[in-house]
C-alpha positions as CSV (number, residue, x, y, z in Angstrom):
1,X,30.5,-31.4,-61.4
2,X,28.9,-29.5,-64.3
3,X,26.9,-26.7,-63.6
4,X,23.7,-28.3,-64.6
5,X,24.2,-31.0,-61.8
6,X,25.0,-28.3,-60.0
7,X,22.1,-26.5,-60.1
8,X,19.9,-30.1,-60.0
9,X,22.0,-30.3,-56.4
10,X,20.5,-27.3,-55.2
11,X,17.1,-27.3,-56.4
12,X,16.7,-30.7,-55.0
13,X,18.2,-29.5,-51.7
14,X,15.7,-26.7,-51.2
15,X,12.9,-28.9,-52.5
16,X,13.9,-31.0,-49.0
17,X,14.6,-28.1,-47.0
18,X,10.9,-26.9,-47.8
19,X,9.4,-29.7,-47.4
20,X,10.7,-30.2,-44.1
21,X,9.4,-26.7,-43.2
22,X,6.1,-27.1,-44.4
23,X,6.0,-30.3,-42.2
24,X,7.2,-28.9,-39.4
25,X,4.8,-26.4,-39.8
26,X,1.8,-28.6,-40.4
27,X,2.8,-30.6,-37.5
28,X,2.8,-27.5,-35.2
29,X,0.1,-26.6,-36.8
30,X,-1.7,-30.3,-35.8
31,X,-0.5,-30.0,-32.1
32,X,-1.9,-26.6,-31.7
33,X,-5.4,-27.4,-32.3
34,X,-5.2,-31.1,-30.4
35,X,-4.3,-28.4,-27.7
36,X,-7.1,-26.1,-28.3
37,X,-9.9,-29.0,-28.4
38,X,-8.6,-31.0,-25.5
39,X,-11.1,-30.3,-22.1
40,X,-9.8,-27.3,-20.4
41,X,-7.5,-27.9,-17.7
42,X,-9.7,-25.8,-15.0
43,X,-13.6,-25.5,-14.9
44,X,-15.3,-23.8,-17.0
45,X,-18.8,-22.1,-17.8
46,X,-20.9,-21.4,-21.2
47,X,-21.1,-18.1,-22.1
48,X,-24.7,-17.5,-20.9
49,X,-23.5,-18.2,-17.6
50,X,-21.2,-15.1,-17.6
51,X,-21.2,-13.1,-14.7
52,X,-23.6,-9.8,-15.0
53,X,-22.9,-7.8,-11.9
54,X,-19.3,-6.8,-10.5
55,X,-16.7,-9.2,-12.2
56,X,-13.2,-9.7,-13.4
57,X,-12.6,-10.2,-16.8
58,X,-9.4,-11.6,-18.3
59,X,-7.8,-13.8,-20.7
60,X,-8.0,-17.6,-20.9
61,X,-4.5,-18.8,-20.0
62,X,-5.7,-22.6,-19.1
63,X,-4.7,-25.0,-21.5
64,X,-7.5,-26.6,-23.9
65,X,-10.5,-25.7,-25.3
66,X,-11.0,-21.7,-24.4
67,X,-7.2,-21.2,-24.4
68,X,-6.8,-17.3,-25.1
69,X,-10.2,-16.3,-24.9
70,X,-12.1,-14.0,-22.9
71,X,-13.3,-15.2,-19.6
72,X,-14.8,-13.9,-16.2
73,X,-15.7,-14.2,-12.5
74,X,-17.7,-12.9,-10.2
75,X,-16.0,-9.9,-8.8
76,X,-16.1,-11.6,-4.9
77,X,-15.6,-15.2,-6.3
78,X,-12.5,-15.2,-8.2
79,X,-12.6,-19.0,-7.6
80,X,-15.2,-19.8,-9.4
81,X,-16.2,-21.2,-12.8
82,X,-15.2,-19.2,-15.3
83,X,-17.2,-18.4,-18.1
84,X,-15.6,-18.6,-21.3
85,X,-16.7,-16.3,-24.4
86,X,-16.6,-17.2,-27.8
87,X,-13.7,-14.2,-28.3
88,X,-9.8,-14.9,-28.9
89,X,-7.3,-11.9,-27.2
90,X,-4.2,-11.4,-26.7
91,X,-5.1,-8.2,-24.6
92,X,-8.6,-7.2,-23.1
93,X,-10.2,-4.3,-21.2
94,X,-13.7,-3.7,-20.6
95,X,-16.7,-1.7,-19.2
96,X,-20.0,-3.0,-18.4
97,X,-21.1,-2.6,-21.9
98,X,-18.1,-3.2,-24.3
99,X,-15.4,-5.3,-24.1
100,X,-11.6,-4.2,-26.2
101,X,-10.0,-6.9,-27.5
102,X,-6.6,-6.6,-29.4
103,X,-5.5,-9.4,-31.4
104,X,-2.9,-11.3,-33.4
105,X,-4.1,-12.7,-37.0
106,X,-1.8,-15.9,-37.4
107,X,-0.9,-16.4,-41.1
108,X,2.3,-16.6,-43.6
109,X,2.4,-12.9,-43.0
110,X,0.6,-11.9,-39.7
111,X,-1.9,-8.7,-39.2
112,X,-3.0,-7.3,-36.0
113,X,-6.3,-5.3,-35.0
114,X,-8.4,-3.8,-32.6
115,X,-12.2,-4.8,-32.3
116,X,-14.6,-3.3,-30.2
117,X,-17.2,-5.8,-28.9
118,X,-20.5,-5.8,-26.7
119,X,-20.3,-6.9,-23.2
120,X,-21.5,-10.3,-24.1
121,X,-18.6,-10.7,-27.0
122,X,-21.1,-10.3,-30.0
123,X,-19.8,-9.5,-33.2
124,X,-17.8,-6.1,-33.3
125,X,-19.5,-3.7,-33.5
126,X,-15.7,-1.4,-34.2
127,X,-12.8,-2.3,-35.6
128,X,-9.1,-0.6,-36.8
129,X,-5.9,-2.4,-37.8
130,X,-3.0,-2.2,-35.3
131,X,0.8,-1.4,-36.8
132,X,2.1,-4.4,-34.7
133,X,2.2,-6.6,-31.9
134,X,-0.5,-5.9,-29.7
135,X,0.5,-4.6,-26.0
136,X,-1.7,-2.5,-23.8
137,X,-5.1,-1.3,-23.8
138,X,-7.7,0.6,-21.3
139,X,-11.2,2.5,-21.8
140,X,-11.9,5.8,-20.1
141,X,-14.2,5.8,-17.4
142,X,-17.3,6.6,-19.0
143,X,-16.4,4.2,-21.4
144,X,-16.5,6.7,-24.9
145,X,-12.8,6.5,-25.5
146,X,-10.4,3.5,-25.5
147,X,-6.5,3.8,-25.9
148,X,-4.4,1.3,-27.8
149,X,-0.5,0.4,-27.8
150,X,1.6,-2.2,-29.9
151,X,4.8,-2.7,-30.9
152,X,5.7,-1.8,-34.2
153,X,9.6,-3.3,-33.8
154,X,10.1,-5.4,-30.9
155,X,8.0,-7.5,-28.5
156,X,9.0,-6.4,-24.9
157,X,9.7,-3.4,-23.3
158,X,13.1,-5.1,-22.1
159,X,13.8,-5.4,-25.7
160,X,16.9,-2.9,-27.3
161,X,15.8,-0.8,-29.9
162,X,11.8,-1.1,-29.4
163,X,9.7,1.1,-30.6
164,X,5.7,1.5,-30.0
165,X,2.5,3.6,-31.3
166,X,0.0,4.3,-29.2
167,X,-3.5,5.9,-30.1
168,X,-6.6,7.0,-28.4
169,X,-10.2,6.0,-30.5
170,X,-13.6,7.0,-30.0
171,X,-15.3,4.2,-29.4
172,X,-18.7,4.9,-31.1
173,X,-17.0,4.6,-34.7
174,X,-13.2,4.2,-34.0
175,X,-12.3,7.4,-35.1
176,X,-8.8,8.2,-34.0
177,X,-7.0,11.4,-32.5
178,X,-3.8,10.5,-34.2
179,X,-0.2,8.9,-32.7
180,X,0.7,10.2,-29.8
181,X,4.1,10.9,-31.4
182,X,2.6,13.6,-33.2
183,X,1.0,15.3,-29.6
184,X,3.4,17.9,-28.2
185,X,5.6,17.1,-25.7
186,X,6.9,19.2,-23.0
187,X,9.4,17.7,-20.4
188,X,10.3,19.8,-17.3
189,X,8.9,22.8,-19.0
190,X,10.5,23.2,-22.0
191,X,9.3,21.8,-25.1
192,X,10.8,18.7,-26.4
193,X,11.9,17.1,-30.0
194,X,10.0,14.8,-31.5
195,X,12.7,12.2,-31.8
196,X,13.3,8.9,-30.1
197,X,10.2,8.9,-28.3
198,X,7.7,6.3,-27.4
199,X,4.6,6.1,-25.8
200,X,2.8,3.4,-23.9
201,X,0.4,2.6,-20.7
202,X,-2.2,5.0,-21.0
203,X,-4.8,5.0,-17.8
204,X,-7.4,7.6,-18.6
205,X,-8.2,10.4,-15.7
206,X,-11.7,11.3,-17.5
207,X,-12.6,11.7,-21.1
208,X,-10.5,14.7,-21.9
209,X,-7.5,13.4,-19.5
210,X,-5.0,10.9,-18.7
211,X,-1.7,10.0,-17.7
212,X,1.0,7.4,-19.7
213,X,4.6,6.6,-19.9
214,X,6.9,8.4,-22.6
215,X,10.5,6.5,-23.0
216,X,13.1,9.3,-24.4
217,X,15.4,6.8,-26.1
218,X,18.0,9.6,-26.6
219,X,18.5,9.8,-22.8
220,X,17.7,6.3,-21.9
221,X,14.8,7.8,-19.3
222,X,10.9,7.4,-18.7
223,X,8.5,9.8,-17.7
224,X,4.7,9.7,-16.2
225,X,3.3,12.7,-18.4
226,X,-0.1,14.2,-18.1
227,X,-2.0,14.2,-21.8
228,X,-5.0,16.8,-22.5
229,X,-7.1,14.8,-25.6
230,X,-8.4,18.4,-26.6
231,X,-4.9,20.4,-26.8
232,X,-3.2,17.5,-28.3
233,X,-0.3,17.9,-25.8
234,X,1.1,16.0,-22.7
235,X,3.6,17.3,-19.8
236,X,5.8,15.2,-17.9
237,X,4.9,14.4,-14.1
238,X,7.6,12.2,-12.8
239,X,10.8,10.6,-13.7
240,X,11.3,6.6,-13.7
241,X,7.6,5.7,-14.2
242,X,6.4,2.9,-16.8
243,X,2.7,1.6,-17.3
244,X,1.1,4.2,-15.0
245,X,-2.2,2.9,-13.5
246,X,-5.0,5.4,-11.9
247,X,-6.5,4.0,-8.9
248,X,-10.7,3.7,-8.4
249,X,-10.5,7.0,-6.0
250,X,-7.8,9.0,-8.4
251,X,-5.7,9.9,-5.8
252,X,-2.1,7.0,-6.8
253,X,-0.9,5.5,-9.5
254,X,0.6,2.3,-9.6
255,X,3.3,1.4,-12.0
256,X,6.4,-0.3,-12.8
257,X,10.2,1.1,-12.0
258,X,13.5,-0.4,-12.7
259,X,15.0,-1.1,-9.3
260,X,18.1,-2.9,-11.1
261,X,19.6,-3.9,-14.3
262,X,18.8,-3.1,-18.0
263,X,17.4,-4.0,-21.2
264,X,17.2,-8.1,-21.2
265,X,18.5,-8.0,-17.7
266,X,15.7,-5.3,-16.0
267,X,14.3,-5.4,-13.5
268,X,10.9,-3.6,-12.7
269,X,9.3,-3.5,-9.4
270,X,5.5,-2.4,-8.2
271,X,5.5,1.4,-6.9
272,X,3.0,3.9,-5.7
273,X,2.8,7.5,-6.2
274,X,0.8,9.6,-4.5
275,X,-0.5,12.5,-6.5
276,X,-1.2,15.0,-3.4
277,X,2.2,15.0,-2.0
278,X,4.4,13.3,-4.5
279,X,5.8,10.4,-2.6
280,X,6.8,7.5,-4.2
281,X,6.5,4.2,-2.6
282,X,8.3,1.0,-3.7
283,X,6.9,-2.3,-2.9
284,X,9.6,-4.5,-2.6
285,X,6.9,-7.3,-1.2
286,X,7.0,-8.1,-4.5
287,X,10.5,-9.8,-4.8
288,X,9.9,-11.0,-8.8
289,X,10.6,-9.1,-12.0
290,X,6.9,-7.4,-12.9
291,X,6.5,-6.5,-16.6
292,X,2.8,-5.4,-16.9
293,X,0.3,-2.6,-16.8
294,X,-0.9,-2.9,-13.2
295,X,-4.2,-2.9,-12.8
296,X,-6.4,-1.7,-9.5
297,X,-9.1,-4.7,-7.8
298,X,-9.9,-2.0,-5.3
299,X,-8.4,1.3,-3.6
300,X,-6.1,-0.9,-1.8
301,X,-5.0,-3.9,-3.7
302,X,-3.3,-4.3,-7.1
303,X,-3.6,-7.0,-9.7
304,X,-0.7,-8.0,-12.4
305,X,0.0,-10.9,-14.5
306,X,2.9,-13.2,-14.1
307,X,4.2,-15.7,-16.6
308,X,4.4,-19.5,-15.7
309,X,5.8,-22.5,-17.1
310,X,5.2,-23.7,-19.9
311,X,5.2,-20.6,-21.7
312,X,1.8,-19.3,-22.8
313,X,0.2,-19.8,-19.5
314,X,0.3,-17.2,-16.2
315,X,-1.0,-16.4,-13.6
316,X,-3.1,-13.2,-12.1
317,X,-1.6,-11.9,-8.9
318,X,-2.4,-9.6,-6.2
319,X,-0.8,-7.3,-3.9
320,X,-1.8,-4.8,-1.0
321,X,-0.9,-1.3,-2.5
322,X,0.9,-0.7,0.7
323,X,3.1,-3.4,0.6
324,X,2.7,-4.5,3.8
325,X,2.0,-8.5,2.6
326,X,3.2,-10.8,-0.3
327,X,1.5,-10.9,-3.0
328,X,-0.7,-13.9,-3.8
329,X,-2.6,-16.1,-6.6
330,X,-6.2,-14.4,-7.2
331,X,-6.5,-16.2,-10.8
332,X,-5.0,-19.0,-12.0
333,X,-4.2,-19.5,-15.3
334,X,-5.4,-16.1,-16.5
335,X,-3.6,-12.4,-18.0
336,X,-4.7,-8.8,-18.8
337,X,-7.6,-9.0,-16.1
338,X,-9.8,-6.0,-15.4
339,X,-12.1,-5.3,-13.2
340,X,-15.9,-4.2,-14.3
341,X,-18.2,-2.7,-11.9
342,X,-22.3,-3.0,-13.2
343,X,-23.7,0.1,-14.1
């Protein structure tokens, strides 16, 4: 074989090979949206219709028309239509007036960003670019700052060799107080290094305050650590903790701690800590592998999502903080719920 014909071999090969790429991708391509405009697969309301008092709002996991979009209930009818905004997340928080939305941008090369929006879903009225896959988000209580966390390598905290950024924004313009990588960091007293560290799962005490999770990769441990916005610096609290969440009346967190395995094998399990006396509680009730930011319904019961099959769809769960009952369905087909009291 000469080398033109050579060279005529292989240009006519990758000619193939790209074409059959391009179809797959134009066929996935056609599949995804006959999913997104088919009915959706549970009831649904208009936006009007959206609840205005206490609610729960989370995102869309039912397939069809809606899929990955904000949604809500009424706060003591979980059960009931849910109203749909015109909004697309893969991670949501709100407060009675603003809702956080972090979000994938789907292309040849994809982009990720953080928009602020009304309660209603408007069009945002903030907006910053995210360094990665998007992850975690929550709003202080009084709603003026929002915190942020993605994956800049990685998609999982069970992955090896993750790594994250996590910021804290204003939420009147977006301005930023930096990485928390670049806060100090003081573990057991002593200062620590600024290497190997990530942050993630911040739950905001106040608007100067809050707690999250630090991972030393170095030493393959977590830490709850206490952050103060105005010094720039954060202490540690308590080994073993991941995706810290404050409760309604400040006194626990509830979080995530490995109760077996490691990296793809982990397994994390709902806990309590109390803050007056220190106790930790485990609440083996909950038999499954739990990889989310818990979130707080009330002082005494707490919400996560759960994946389902097929992938893409879960469920919302909830489970007496004192672990004295299995957990239960409160949302179907639904993720990242929060819960929004009226002002």
């Amino acid at each position: 074989m000469t080398p033109r014909t050579k060279w005529l071999v292989i240009v006519a090969v990758s000619a193939i090979a790209l074409g059959g790429t391009v179809g797959i991708g134009v066929a996935a391509w056609a599949q995804y949206q006959q999913r997104q405009n088919a009915p959706s697969s549970t009831e649904t309301a208009a936006p009007a219709e959206a609840p205005e008092g206490d609610r729960i709002l989370f995102r869309n996991t039912a397939s069809g028309e809606g899929y990955g979009h904000v949604a809500s209930v009424p706060l003591d009818d979980p059960d009931a239509a849910r109203a749909v905004l015109d909004i697309a997340c893969d991670r949501v928080a709100a407060t009675d007036a603003a809702i956080s939305c972090l979000k994938t941008e789907r292309g040849i090369t994809p982009s990720y960003n953080a928009r602020l929006y009304d309660s209603a879903g408007a069009a945002a009225q903030v907006e910053w670019p995210l360094p990665g896959i998007p992850s975690r988000t929550r709003f202080s209580p009084d709603g003026t700052l929002v915190a942020t966390t993605s994956f800049v390598t990685g998609h999982a905290y069970a992955s090896i060799g993750f790594s994250t950024e996590t910021s804290i924004h204003r939420t009147d313009d977006g301005e930023s107080f930096g990485s928390l990588e670049d806060w100090s960091l003081i573990i057991d007293g002593e200062p620590s290094a600024p290497v190997d560290r990530n942050y993630w799962g911040v739950t905001f005490i106040d608007d100067t305050s809050f707690y999250a999770t630090v991972g030393m990769t170095t030493i393959g441990q977590t830490y709850l650590v206490k952050g103060d916005i105005r010094a720039r610096t954060m202490a540690s609290v308590l080994e073993s903790v991941e995706c810290p969440s404050l409760s309604p009346d400040g006194t626990r967190i509830a979080f995530k701690r490995v109760t077996a395995g490691s990296g793809p094998t982990v397994h994390w399990t709902p806990a309590i800590y109390d803050i007056a006396d220190g106790s930790v509680t485990v609440l083996d009730a909950e038999t499954r592998n739990i990889d989310d930011q818990i979130a707080w319904l009330d002082d005494d019961t707490l919400l996560y999502g759960m994946p389902n099959d097929p992938p893409g769809d879960s469920d919302v769960w909830a489970l007496p903080a004192d672990g004295g009952s299995a957990p239960s369905i409160l949302i179907a087909h639904a993720w990242s719920p929060t819960v929004v009291h009226e002002e």
